[in-house]
Each structure stands twice: as C-alpha cells, then as structure tokens.
N, C-alpha and C positions, 0 to 999 in steps of 0.2 A: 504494500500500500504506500502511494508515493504520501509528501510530507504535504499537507496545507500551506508551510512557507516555501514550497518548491513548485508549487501548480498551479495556485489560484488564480493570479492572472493569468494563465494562458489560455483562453477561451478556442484556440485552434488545436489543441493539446485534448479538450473538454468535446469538443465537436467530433472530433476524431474517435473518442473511447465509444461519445454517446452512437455514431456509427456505425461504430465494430459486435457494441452491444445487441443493436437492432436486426444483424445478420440472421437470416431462417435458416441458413444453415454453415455446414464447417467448409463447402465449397465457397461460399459466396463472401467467408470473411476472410480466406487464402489470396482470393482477389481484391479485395477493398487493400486487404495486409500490401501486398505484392507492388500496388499502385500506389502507396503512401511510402514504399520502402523505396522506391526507384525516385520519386519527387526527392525522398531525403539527400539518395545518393547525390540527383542532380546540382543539388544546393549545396553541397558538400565540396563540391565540386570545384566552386567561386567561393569557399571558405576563407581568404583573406578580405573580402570583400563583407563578410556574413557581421551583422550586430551579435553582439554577447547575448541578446534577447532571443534569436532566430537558433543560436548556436544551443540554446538550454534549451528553449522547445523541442528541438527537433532530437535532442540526444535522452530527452525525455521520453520523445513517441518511440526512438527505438526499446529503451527499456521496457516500456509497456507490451511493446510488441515481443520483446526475448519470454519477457515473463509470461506470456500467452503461450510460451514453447517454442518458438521460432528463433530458427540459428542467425546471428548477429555478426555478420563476416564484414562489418564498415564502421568508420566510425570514432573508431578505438581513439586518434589520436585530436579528436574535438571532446571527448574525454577528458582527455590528460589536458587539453589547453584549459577547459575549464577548472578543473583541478589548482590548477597555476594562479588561478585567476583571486586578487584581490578580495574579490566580493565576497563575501560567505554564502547569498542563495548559489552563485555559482561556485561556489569551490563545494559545496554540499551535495550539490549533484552529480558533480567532478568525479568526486569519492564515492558517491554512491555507484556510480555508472563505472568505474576503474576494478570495483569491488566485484560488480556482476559479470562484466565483460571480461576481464582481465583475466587468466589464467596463474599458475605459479610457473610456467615457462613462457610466458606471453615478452616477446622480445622489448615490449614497452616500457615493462619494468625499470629498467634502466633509466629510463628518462623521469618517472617519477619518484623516484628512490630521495634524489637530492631535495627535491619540492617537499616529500612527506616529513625530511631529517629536519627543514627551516619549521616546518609549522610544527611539529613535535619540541620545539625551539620557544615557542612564543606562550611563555607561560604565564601570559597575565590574560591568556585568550584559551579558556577551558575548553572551550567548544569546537575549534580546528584541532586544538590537542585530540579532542573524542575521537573527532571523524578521522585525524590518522592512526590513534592507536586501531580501532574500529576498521580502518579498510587492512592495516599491516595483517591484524586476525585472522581477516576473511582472506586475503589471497596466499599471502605463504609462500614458498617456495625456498630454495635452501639459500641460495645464494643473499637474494632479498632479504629474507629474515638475519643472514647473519651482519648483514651491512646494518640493522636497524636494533639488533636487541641488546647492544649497550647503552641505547637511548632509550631503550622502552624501560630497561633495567634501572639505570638512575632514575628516571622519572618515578618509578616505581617505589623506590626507597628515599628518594630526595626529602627532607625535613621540608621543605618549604612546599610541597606538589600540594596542591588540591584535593579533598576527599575523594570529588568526582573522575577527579581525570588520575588517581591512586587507585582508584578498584577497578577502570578501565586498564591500565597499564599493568594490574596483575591478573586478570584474565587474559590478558592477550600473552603476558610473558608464560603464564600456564600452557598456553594455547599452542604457542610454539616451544614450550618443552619437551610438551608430549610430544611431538611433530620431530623434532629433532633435538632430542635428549644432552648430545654431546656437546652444542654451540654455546651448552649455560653447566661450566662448571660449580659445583656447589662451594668451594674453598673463596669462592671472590664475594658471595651476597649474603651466604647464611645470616651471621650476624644482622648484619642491615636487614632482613626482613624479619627475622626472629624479634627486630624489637619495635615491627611493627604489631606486632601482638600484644602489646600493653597499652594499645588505645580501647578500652572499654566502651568508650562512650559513644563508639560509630558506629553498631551493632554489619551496617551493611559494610563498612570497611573491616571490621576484624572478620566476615564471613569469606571476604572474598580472599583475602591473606592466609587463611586458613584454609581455604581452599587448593592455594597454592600449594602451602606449606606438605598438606597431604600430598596433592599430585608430587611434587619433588621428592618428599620422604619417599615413597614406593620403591625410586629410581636408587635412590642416595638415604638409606635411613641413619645412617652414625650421624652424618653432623646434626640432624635435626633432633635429637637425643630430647636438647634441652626445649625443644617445642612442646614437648608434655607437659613440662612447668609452667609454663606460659598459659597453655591452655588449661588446666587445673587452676590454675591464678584468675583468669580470664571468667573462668565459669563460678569460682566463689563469690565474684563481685558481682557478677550478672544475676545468681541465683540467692544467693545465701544473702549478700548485701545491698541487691534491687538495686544496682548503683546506674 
C-alpha cells in the first residue's frame, strides 16, 4: 500500500489504479498494463528533460504495476535519481522503488551505496536514517551489506542515535547477520550493545536489542554470557519494580 504522502496529489497515478480496477477481466488489464508501460518507457526516454513531479508518478505507476505481478525490466535508474534527490516525498519513493526493484546483485547497487552511506550520515534527520536502514534490510547482498554495516553498527550502538532510528538499525544489523554471519565479528560490538540492555524505560528498544542479542548469541554464545545478567536485571525492574 503506497504512503498518502507519496500519492495524493497524483491524480494520473489515481486514474490509472481507478482503470486497472475497472478491468472484466485478466486479459483486458495485461492490455491497459502493457499500454501504460510502453507510455512510461517513452517518457523515460526524454528523462533529462522529465520534472521531479512526472519522474515520481511514473516510477510510482511502475510499482503498482510490479506489485500486481508484473516483471519491471525499466526504470531502475529514475529510481536511484530519485533516491538522490533532496526532497524527502522523492527520496521516499526513491527507496521504496530501489527496495522492490532492486535485486542483491542488481548492478545498480553500486551507485546507491554512497547516496545510502550520506543519509545514514545525517542524524539530526531520523526519517532518511529509517528509509536507508529500511531499504539496506530489504535488498542485501554480500558485497552491499559489507560496504554499509559498520555504519549501521555505530549507529546502532552510538550514545547519541535516536530511539527510533536504534531499533531500526538493530533489526537491520540482525537482518544481515543472519544473512551473512561472518561480516559482524562479535569481539568488536558485544560490549557496546550489551549495554544497551540497561535502558528499561524503552520497553520497544530493549525488545528489539534483545532480539539481536539472541539472534547473535545462537551464532557466538560465550561472549554474550553476560547478556543473562542484563536480562534478569532488565526483567526485575520491568516486573518486580513496575519501573
């Protein structure tokens, strides 16, 4: 379901769904699809010419269209320009659209890796932090992931990070643990997340920390030895002291 701040005004975008909805059947919306996909290409086409405005609609209708099933073989890099882009509705759909299109060998990679490393950077802006921890999860890839999870790892641990964008940065470092085990030695972070277990009072950050902590333990259980104490500590104040 796309985002109300990513749709609303595009009333061609709206006309389009309301269209494809109206179909009597699976042949006749192959064709409405097929003729909206070839319009895109064409436009695509005079892409340095194209407004930032014309460039999200149209990279919107392909989404809609992937999501309906349909393989998405265009495109990719009005994507990534969005991605790039300043604006947050565009850089949202940037990332959304990089996230679905993009593969964990999709040669593109490369070009947004550095774009993802700055906004991953800018941490007085929680919400581009989200959307690249957020897209780093979803596409993966070995190479990708190891260029990006010494930044997801600080942020992760960093004293100053955000509640919001600290339980995003430990599901995603979980994510690609399990994914590739070996890129996240346990000797370098233990510490630094073990003590993020003694924040009682963010019930949803010590869940998602703990979440981690388990996933890692599985792999690595000596160093997290002292994780037990933490959580035995953790659960006295939560349960015995209502704190």
């Amino acid at each position: 379901q796309f985002t109300r701040l990513s749709t609303m005004d595009m009333r061609g975008l709206q006309n389009f769904i309301a269209e494809i909805r109206a179909c009597k059947s699976k042949d006749s919306e192959q064709e409405r699809i097929e003729i909206e996909l070839a319009k895109i290409r064409k436009q695509f086409q005079k892409s340095n010419k194209m407004s930032s405005y014309d460039r999200r609609k149209y990279v919107t209708k392909l989404l809609y269209v992937y999501m309906l099933g349909y393989e998405i073989d265009f495109g990719h890099m009005e994507a990534v320009t969005l991605l790039s882009s300043q604006k947050y509705v565009e850089k949202h759909m940037g990332y959304l659209a990089c996230s679905l299109l993009l593969d964990e060998n999709h040669e593109l990679l490369i070009l947004i890796t550095n774009q993802i490393m700055k906004d991953l950077a800018l941490v007085h802006n929680e919400d581009v932090q989200c959307l690249a921890l957020m897209a780093i999860a979803n596409i993966g890839g070995k190479e990708f992931s190891e260029a990006l999870l010494t930044a997801v790892m600080n942020i992760f641990t960093a004293r100053e990070t955000r509640s919001l964008v600290r339980k995003k940065a430990s599901l995603t470092a979980l994510r690609l643990f399990r994914k590739y085990p070996e890129l996240l030695p346990p000797e370098a972070w233990t510490e630094k997340v073990l003590r993020l277990m003694t924040n009682v009072q963010d019930l949803g950050l010590l869940l998602c920390v703990t979440s981690f902590v388990v996933g890692y333990a599985s792999k690595h259980p000596e160093p997290f030895e002292e994780a037990v104490a933490h959580a035995i500590r953790a659960l006295d104040q939560i349960v015995v002291e209502k704190r």
